[in-house]
C-alpha positions as CSV (number, residue, x, y, z in Angstrom):
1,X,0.0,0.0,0.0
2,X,3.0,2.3,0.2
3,X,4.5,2.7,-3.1
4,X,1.9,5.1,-4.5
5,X,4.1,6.0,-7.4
6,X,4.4,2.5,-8.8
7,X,1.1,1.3,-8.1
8,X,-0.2,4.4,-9.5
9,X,2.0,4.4,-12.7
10,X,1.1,0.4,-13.1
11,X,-2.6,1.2,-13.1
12,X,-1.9,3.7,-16.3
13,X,0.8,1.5,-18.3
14,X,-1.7,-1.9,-18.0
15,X,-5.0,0.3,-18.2
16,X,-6.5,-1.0,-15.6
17,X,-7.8,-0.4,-11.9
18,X,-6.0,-1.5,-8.9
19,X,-7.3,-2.1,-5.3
20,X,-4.8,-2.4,-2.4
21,X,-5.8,-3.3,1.2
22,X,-4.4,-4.6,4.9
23,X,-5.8,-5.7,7.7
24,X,-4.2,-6.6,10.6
25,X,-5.2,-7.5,14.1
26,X,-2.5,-7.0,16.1
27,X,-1.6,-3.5,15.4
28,X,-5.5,-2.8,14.8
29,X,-4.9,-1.5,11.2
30,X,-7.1,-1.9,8.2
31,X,-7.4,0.6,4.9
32,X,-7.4,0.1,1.3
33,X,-5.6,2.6,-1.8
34,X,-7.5,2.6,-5.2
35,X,-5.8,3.5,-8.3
36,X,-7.4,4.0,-11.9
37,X,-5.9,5.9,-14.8
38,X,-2.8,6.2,-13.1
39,X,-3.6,8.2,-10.0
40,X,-4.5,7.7,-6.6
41,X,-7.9,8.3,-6.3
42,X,-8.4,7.3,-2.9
43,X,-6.5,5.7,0.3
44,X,-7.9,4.8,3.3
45,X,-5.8,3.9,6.7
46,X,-7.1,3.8,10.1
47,X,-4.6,2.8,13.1
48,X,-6.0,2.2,16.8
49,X,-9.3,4.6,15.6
50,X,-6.8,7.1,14.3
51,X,-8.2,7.5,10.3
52,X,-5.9,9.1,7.8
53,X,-7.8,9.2,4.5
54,X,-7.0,11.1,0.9
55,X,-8.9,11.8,-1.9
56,X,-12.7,12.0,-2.2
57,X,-15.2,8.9,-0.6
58,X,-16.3,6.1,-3.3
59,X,-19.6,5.2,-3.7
60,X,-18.1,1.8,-2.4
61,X,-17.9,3.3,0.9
62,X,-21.5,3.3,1.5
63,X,-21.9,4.4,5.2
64,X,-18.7,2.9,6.7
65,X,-17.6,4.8,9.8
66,X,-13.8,4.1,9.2
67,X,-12.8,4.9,13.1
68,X,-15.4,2.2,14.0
69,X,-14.5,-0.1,11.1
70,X,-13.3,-3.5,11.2
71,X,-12.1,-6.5,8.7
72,X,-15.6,-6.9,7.6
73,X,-16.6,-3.1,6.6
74,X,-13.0,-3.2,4.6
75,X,-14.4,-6.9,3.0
76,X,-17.5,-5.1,1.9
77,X,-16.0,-1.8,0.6
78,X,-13.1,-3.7,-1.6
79,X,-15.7,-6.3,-3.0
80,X,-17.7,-3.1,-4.1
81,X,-14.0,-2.3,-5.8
82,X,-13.8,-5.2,-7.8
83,X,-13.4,-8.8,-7.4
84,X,-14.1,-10.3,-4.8
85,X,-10.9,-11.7,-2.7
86,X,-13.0,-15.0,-1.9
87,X,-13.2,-15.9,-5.5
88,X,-11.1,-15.9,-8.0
89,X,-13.2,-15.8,-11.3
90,X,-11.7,-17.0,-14.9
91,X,-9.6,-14.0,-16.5
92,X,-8.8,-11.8,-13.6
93,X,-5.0,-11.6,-12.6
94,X,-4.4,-11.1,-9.1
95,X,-1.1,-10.5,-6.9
96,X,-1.8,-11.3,-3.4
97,X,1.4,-10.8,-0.8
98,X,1.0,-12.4,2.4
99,X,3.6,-10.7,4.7
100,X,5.6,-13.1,6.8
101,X,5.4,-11.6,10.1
102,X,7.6,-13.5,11.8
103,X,10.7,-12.0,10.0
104,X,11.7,-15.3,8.1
């Protein structure tokens, strides 16, 4: 979610629209980046209830009160994004990176 550059310049070179996201428990993070046309349209990152947002809210968004929001409210808004994460339909590419957070 941190190389806004690249992740914004891959969405222009392959045409496309990219969805980033993170949740994690332990630190009590989750947020999501969307990309399309080669910008950052909007990014999304709320710490312990602490939110730190840019660009404007996406329809996607619907009501979620992102200093309340939890794994589930980031689920719905990146299904409303694009694909869903729980299936992996015929003639979508996807990169997922599961960190190893053991330091391995």
């Amino acid at each position: 979610m941190t190389e806004n550059k690249l992740l914004a310049k891959l969405s222009k070179s392959l045409k496309t629209q990219i969805v980033t996201w993170i949740s994690e428990s332990t630190s009590d993070t989750c947020g999501f980046g969307y990309y399309a046309n080669g910008a950052l349209l909007r990014e999304v990152l709320v710490t312990g209830g602490k939110v730190e947002s840019k660009g404007s809210r996406l329809a996607a968004e619907g009501k979620v009160v992102w200093k309340d929001a939890g794994e589930d409210d980031l689920q719905h808004v990146v299904k409303g994004l694009g694909p869903a994460f729980d299936s992996l339909p015929k003639g979508i590419n996807y990169r997922i990176y599961d960190l190893d957070e053991t330091g391995q």
